[in-house]
C-alpha positions, 0 to 999 in steps of 0.5 A: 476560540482554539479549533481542534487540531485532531483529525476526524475518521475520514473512512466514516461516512458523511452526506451530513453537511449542511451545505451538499457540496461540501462534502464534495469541496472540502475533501477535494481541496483537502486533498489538494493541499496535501498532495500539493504539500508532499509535492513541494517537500514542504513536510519534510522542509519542517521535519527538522523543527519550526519555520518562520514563513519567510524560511518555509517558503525559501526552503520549499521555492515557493512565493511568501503568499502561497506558502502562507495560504497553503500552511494555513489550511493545513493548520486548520485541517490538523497536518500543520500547527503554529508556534507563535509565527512559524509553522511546524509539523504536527506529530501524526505529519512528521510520523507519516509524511517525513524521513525522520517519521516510522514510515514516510508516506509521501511517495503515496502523495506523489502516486495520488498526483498521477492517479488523480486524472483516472479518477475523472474517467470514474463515470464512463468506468461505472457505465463499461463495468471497467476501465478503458485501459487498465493501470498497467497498460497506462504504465506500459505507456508512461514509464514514469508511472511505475517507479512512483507506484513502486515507491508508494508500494515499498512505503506501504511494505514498511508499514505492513511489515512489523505486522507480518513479524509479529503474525508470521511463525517461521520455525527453525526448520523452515528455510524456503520462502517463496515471495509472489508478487514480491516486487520492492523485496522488501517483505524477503529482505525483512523475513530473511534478516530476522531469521538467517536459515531462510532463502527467499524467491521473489516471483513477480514481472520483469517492470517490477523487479527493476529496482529490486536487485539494487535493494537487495544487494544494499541488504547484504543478502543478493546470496540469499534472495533470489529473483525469477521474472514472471507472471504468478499466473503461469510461471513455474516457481517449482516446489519444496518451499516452505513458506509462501507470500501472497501479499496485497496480490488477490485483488489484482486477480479474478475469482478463478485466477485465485483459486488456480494460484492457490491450488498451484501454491499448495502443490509447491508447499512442502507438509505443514507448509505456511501460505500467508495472504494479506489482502483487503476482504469484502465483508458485509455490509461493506465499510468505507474504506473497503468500498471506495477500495473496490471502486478504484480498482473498478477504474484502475485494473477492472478487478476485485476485492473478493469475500472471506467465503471465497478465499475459504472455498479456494483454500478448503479445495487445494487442502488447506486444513488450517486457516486463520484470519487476523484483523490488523490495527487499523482494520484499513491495514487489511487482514492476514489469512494463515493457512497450512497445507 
C-alpha cells in the first residue's frame, strides 16, 4: 500500500487520536525533523534534483544512517519522496524551503530553533499572565537572535508581498510612503520599484534597521528611501504622506497603544490619504491558528492580537471614513484593513 504524500490541515483541530499522546509526540517530532532538516541544508541540498543516500549525506555532512532515518521520516510526513533509491523533494518543500522555490522559508526553520526553548516557559508564562522577560529583551541579551528573526521576518515579506501589490491602490499623484515598523525594507523597496513617483520613509528602532540601508542600497533605490530610527510610539514621522504602512505592528502593541498610533497616523496623512494595516484579527470563535497565535505572543512580547470592533473604533475616532477588510488566501496569511482619512 502507497501512503499519501499530502499533507493534512494542521491549523484544524486534533484531540481525536486514539492513542492521547500522539497528538503531542508526533507534532512534536514533526517539528524536529523539519527544523532539523532547514538546519542541515538537507532541502536545499536537493533543490537541485534527487540524491542517492550516500551523496544527501556528503552533501549535508552527516552520517549515512542519519540521513537515512531522517529522510525517511519526512517521506512519510509529505516533505520528502522517493525516486527508486534517491530522495527527492516534493513540490510544496522545494516551493517553501529552497532558493529555487517563490519564498525560501528556511530561515523561519532557523528562528523556530531559537524560539523552541521559550515554548518550555509556556507555563509559568500562563500563570504570570505574561513573559518574564519579553522577546526583545531576550534579543538585547543575544545579539544573535535579532538577525535570524529579521530574516525569518523578510521571508514572510516576500511572501506577504504580491498580496499588497495586488490590494493596495497607489494612484499617480501619491508620491509619500510612510513605512512604520518597516524593518527589512522590503515592502518600500517592492512599492517603490512598481510605482517610481513614490519616496518611502521607514520608521523602525535602530536594531531593526542594521541590515536595511545594505538592502536598500542593492535596489538601487538609497535616493528614494529614506530611514529615521525610532520607536513608532513617539517618534515624530512628520506630515504630508500619502500612504502609510502599518504592517504585522498591531500585535506588538496594546490596545491604547494602537488607538494613539492611529490617531497620530491620521494627523500625518494628507486628504484622501491611505492606511494599510496587515494584521492577524481575533474573530469569534477563534480558529486555530489565530489562537496558538495569541498564545505565543503571551510568552514571547506578553501583547495581543486585537478584534476588528477595535480596530474600527480606533479608526472610526481619528476620522477614518472608509474602511475596508480583505481576507488573504490562506486566511493564516491574515487580513488587510484599508482605510482613508
Amino acid at each position: 500500500m502507497t501512503l499519501p504524500s499530502h499533507k493534512p490541515d494542521v491549523c484544524l483541530p486534533t484531540g481525536s487520536a486514539e492513542l492521547a499522546m500522539l497528538d503531542v509526540y508526533m507534532p512534536m517530532m514533526k517539528s524536529a525533523a523539519i527544523i532539523s532538516a532547514g538546519r542541515l541544508g538537507l532541502f536545499e541540498a536537493l533543490a537541485g534534483g534527487a540524491l542517492g543516500l550516500v551523496e544527501l549525506a556528503a552533501k549535508i555532512g552527516s552520517s549515512a544512517r542519519g540521513t537515512a532515518t531522517l529522510a525517511d521520516f519526512l517521506v512519510s510526513i509529505g516533505y520528502l519522496e522517493k525516486q527508486g533509491e534517491a530522495f527527492a523533494n516534493t513540490a510544496s518543500t522545494q516551493r517553501w524551503f529552497t532558493s529555487a522555490g517563490r519564498v525560501d522559508y528556511t530561515p523561519g526553520l532557523l528562528w523556530t530553533h531559537e524560539a523552541w526553548p521559550m515554548m518550555g516557559e509556556l507555563a509559568e508564562a500562563v500563570q504570570r499572565g505574561g513573559p518574564e522577560q519579553t522577546l526583545w529583551q531576550a534579543m538585547e541579551e543575544r545579539p544573535q537572535l535579532g538577525p535570524v528573526f529579521s530574516s525569518y521576518m523578510a521571508a514572510f515579506a516576500g511572501d506577504l508581498g504580491p498580496d499588497l501589490l495586488k490590494h493596495v491602490p497607489i494612484a499617480p499623484a501619491q508620491r509619500r510612503l510612510l513605512d512604520l515598523g518597516g524593518s527589512h525594507g522590503l515592502h518600500s523597496i517592492r512599492f517603490c520599484q512598481a510605482h517610481p513617483q513614490l519616496q518611502a520613509q521607514i520608521v523602525d528602532l535602530p536594531s531593526a534597521l542594521t541590515n536595511t540601508p545594505a538592502t536598500i542600497s542593492a535596489a538601487g533605490l538609497s535616493e528614494r528611501i529614506s530611514l529615521t530610527p525610532g520607536n513608532v510610539l513617539d517618534h515624530d514621522w512628520g506630515s504630508g504622506h500619502d500612504v502609510v504602512f502599518y504592517l504585522s505592528v498591531a500585535h506588538n502593541q496594546t490596545a491604547e497603544d494602537n488607538r494613539r498610533v492611529i490617531a497620530r497616523i491620521a494627523e500625518s496623512l494628507n486628504p484622501g490619504g491611505l492606511l494599510v494595516i496587515h494584521e492577524y484579527i481575533e474573530d469569534r470563535p477563534l480558529n486555530a491558528f489565530v489562537a496558538a497565535f495569541r498564545l505565543t505572543l503571551l510568552y514571547e512580547t506578553g501583547t495581543q492580537t486585537h478584534r476588528s470592533e477595535d480596530y474600527a473604533g480606533w479608526l472610526a475616532e481619528a476620522g477614518f471614513s472608509e474602511v475596508m477588510r480583505i481576507d488573504l488566501d490562506p486566511r493564516e496569511k491574515g487580513s488587510l484593513l484599508l482605510a482613508r482619512r
